[in-house]
C-alpha positions in Angstrom: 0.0 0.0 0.0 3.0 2.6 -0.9 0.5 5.4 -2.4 -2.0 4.6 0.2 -2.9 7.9 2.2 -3.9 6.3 5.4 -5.3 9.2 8.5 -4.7 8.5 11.9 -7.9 6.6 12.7 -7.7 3.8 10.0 -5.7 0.4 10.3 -5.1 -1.8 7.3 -4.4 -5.6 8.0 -3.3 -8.4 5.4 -6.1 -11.2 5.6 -5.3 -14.3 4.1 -7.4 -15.2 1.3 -7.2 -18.2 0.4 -5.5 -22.0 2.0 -1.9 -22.6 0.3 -2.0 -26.1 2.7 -4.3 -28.0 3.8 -2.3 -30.6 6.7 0.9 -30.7 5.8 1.6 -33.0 8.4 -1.5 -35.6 7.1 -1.5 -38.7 8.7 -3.5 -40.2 5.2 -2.7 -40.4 2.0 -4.9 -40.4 -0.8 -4.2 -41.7 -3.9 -4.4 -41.5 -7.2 -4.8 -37.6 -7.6 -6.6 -37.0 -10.3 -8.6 -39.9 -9.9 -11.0 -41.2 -12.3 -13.2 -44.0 -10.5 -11.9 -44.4 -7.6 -9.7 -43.3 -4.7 -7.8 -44.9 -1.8 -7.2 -43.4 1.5 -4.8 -45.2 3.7 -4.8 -44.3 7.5 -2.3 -45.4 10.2 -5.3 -46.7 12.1 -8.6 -48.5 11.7 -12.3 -47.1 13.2 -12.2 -44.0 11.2 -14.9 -41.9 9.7 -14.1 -40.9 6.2 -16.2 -37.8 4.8 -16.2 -36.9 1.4 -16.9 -33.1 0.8 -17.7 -30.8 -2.4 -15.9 -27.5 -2.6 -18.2 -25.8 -1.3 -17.8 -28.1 2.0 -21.5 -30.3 1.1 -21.1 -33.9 3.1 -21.9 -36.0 -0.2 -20.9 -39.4 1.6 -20.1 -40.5 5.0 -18.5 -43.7 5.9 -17.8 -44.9 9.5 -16.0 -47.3 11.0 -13.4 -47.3 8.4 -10.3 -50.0 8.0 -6.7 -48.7 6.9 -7.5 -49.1 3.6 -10.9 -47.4 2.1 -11.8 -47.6 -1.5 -14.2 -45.1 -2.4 -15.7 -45.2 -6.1 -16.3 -41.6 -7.2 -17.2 -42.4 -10.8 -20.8 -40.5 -10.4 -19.2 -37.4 -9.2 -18.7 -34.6 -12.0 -15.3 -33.6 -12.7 -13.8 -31.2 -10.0 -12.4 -30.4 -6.7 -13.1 -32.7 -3.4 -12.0 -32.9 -0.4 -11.7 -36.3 2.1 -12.1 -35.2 5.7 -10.7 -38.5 8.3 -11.7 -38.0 11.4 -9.9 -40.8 13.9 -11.5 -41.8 17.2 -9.6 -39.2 19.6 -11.4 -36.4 16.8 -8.7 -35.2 15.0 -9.6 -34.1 12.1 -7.3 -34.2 8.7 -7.9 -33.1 5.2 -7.3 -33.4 2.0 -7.9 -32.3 -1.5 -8.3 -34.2 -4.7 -9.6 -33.8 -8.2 -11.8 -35.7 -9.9 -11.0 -35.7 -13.7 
């Protein structure tokens, strides 16, 4: 804001606008990304509750009680940007994005 003629009762903060990371410590990993038909998320624990999630952050699938390994078949969605939420049993919460080509 160099040319930015600012009087004495104003403040101007940076706000982030927009998420260059999501996790960068993920416990998961999802795989493949882009994904046609079908993605994989592998956990280091069993018992977990998977959540698949538009862009606009609609639930469009929940599944509980997940193993490890959890095949989800994605071949109805339209081409896009998803995000997998994995929630483990002590309720932390990890996510990821993925597209769907």
């Amino acid at each position: 804001f160099p040319h930015l003629a600012i009087g004495s009762d104003c403040n101007i903060s940076e706000i982030p606008v927009g998420i260059s990371h999501l996790n960068p410590k993920s416990n998961f990993s999802l795989f493949p990304n882009p994904a046609s038909t079908e993605i994989q998320i592998r956990t280091p624990v069993n018992n977990t509750q998977i959540s698949l999630l538009s862009i606009d952050g609609k639930v469009l699938q929940v599944l509980q009680n997940q193993s490890d390994n959890t095949k989800i078949d994605i071949s109805a969605l339209q081409s896009g940007i998803y995000f997998v939420q994995v929630k483990s049993q002590d309720h932390t919460i990890q996510i990821a994005k993925f597209i769907k080509n």
